[in-house]
N, C-alpha and C positions, 0 to 999 in steps of 0.2 A: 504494500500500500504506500502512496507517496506522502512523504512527511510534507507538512503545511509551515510555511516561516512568515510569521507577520515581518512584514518590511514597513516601520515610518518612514515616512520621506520618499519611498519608493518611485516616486514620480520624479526626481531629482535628477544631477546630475550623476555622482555616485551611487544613489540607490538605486537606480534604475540599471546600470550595469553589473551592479550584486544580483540583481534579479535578474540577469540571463545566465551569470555566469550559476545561479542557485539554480537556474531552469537546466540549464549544462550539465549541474551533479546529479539529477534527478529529485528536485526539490520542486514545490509548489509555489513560488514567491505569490503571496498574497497582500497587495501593496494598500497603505494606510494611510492617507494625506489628504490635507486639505487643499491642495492646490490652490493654494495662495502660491507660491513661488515655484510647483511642479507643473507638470504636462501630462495630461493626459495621454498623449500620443506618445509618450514614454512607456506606458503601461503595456507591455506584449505579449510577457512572458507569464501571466496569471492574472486573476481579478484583482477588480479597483474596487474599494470601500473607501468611500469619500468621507471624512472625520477628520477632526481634530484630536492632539493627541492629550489635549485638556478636557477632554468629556474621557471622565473615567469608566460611565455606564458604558458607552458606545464603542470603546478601547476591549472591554469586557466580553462585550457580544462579540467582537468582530474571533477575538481567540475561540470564544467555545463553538462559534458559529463554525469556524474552520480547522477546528481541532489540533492549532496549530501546536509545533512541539519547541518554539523557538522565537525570538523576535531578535531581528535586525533594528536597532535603532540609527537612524540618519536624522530623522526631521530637526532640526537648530537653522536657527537666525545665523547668520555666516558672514558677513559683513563687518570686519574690523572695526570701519568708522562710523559706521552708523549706534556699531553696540558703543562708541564715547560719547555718541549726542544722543545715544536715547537708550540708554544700560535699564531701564526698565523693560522694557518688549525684549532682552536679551535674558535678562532673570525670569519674568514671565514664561519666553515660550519654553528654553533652555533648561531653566531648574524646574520652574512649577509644572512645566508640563512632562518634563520625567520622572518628577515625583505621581504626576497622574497616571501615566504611563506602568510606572510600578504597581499603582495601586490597584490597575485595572488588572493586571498580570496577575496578582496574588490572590482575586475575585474570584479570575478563571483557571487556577493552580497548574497558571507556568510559569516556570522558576530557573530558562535559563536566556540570557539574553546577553548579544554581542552589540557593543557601544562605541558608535563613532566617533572618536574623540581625537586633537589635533597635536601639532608642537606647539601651539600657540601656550598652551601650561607651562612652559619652560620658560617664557618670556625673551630675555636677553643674555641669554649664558656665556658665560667667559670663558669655556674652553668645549672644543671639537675636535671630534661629535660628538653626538650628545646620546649618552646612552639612557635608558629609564631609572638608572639614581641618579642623574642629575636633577637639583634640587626643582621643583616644580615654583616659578615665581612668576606669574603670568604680570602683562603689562597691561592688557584691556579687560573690559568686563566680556569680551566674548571669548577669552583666554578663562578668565575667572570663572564664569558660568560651565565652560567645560570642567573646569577642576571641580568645580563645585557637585554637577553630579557624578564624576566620577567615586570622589567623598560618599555621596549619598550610597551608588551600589557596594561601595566596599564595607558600609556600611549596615546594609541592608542583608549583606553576605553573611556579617558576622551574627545579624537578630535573626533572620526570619532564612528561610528555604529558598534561596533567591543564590544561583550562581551567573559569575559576568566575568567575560575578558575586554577590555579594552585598548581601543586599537588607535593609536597619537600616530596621524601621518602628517607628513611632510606635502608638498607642493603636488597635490591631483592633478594631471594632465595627459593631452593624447583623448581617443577618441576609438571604441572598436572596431573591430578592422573591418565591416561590414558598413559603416557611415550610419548605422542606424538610430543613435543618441550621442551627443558629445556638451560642450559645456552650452550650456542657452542659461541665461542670466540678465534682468533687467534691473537694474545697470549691472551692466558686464564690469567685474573688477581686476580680473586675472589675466596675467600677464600675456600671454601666449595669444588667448583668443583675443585678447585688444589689440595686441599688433597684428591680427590674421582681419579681424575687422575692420583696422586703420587702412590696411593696404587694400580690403575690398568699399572702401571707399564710404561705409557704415557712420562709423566715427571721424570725428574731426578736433579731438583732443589728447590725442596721444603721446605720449611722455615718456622722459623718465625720471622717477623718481631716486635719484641721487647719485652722481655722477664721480663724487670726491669721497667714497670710502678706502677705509684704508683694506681694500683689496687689490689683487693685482692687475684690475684695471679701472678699477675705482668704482665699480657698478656694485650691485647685492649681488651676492652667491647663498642659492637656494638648491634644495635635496629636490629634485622632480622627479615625480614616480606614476607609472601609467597605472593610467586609472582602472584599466583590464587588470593588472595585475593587484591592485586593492580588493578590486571584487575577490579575486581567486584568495588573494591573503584570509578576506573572510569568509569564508568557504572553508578554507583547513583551518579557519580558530572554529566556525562551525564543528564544523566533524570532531577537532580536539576535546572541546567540549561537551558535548551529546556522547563521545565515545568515552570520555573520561572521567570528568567533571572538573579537568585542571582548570583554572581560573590565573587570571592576570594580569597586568599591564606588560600592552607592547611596542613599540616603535613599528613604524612600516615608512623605511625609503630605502636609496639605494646604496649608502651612504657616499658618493660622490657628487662633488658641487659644482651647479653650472654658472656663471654669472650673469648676470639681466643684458650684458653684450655680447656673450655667446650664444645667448636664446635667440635672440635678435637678429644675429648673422646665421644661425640655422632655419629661422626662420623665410629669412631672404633669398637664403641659399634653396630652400624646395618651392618657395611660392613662384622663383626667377625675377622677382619686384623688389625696390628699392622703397624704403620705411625711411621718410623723412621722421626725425626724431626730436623731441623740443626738449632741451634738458629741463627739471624741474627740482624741485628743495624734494630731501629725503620725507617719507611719511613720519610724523610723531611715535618713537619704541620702535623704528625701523632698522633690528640691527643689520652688522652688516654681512653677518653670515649665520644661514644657523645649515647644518648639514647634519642624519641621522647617523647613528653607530646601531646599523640591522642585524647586529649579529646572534642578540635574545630571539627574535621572531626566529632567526634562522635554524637555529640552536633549538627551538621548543616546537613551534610552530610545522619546521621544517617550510620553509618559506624564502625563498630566493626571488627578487623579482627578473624576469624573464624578457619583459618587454620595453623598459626604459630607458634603454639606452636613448639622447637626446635625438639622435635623427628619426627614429621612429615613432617617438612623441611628438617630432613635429608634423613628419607625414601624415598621419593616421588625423590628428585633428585640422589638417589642412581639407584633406578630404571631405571628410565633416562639413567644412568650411565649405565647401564649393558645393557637395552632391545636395545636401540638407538643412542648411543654415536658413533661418526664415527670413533671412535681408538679403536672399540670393536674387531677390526679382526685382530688387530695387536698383537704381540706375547708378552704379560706380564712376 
């Protein structure tokens, strides 16, 4: 019989490729969002329960309705700068609504759940890379708010029947190799697909955010890891889990850094276009390198990522770009 996994967020950019790659292992993705910020044309690979994940009744139903044996959580507010001018809709949907999340789960007696959670918990750390004891000292409340319900399941682990691994990634990018979901985002914030939208002529503010770091070429150097190969990461903390009951925190990237000018010239290099670029001031807590130490996931998880290498991160979500992108009919 096929196991059921409630997926939040599932209509997302990340949840919706956990859900194929869950449709891949022979899983049921059954997807749970309110589409406020997902797609429904995301949804492929199993049904859509349209909710919030702040109605604990309806959280409830949706598990016993689908007998699910599992919940992926994704649904969070994801936007650095918005969680500094409005850290309340970040504490709202973020903590209150995975404390509902929880509570719906304990209603319907399942008790094991894998947790999307970011580096942003580490803040700005002074040496790399950065393994999971490095101290967790977030800089925004959308750094904070992930700590925070991380807190809560570890918490939760130790009171009640409730097992969780979580999973702190690095820079989600790239697109499956099929063009059939890739990042879509209104406002797009992410590096990659602004400069793939700058050059298709979408956007007409494209930057860079800091020019003078003390890097070796002065740009940010970030961990970028294909988003195929996140989904697969959760997919074997699934199965760890369900087969096990090990429980944890984990890192997920490559541990190699690429800098915001070698993105850019990879970029240019597959599109064959040239990306006028406006220098800009660094973002506020923009360090200038944060880079993963994946050798815990590797080591437990057995988890290597497979597909990140940067050129293929750029191709795959170029393609995206071109075959699927919903500003492809607009006039460049």
């Amino acid at each position: 019989m096929t196991r059921s996994i409630l997926v939040t967020g599932g209509a997302g950019y990340i949840g919706a490729h956990a859900c194929k790659a869950l449709a891949k292992a022979g899983y049921l993705p059954v997807v749970y969002d309110n589409l406020s910020t997902g797609h429904e044309d995301f949804v492929r690979w199993g049904p859509l329960v349209e909710g919030d994940i702040r109605d604990t009744a309806a959280v409830s139903a949706a598990l016993r309705s689908y007998g699910t044996v599992a919940v992926m959580h994704f649904a969070a507010k994801a936007y650095v700068r918005e969680s500094i001018i409005d850290p309340a809709k970040y504490y709202d949907n973020n903590v209150s609504g995975t404390l509902s999340l929880l509570a719906g789960m304990r209603t319907a007696g399942c008790c094991d759940i894998i947790f999307s959670s970011t580096c942003a918990v580490y803040g700005e750390p002074a040496l790399m890379p950065i393994d999971e004891s490095t101290p967790a000292a977030p800089v925004n409340p959308y750094g904070a708010s992930k700590l925070m319900a991380e807190r809560i399941l570890a918490d939760y682990q130790r009171a009640y029947d409730l097992r969780a691994i979580c999973l702190r990634y690095f820079n989600a990018s790239g697109a499956d190799d099929a063009a059939e979901i890739g990042e879509l985002r209104d406002p797009e914030s992410h590096l990659i697909a602004r400069a793939m939208m700058a050059l298709q002529g979408h956007i007409h503010d494209f930057q860079l955010f800091g020019t003078d770091f003390r890097t070796p070429d002065g740009t940010a150097i970030r961990d970028y890891i294909h988003v195929v190969d996140l989904a697969d990461a959760h997919c074997a903390a699934l199965e760890l889990l369900l087969r096990s009951g090990l429980t944890g925190v984990f890192n997920l990237g490559t541990g190699v850094g690429c800098s915001v000018k070698q993105v850019l010239d990879a970029v240019q290099a597959v599109a064959r276009r040239a990306l006028p670029a406006i220098a800009g001031s660094p973002q506020p807590g923009d360090p200038p390198q944060l880079v993963a130490d994946p050798a815990l996931a590797k080591r437990v998880l057995g988890f290597s990522p497979t597909r990140s290498d940067l050129r293929n991160i750029v191709e795959t979500a170029w393609a995206w770009h071109l075959k699927a992108h919903p500003y492809r009919n607009r006039p460049e």
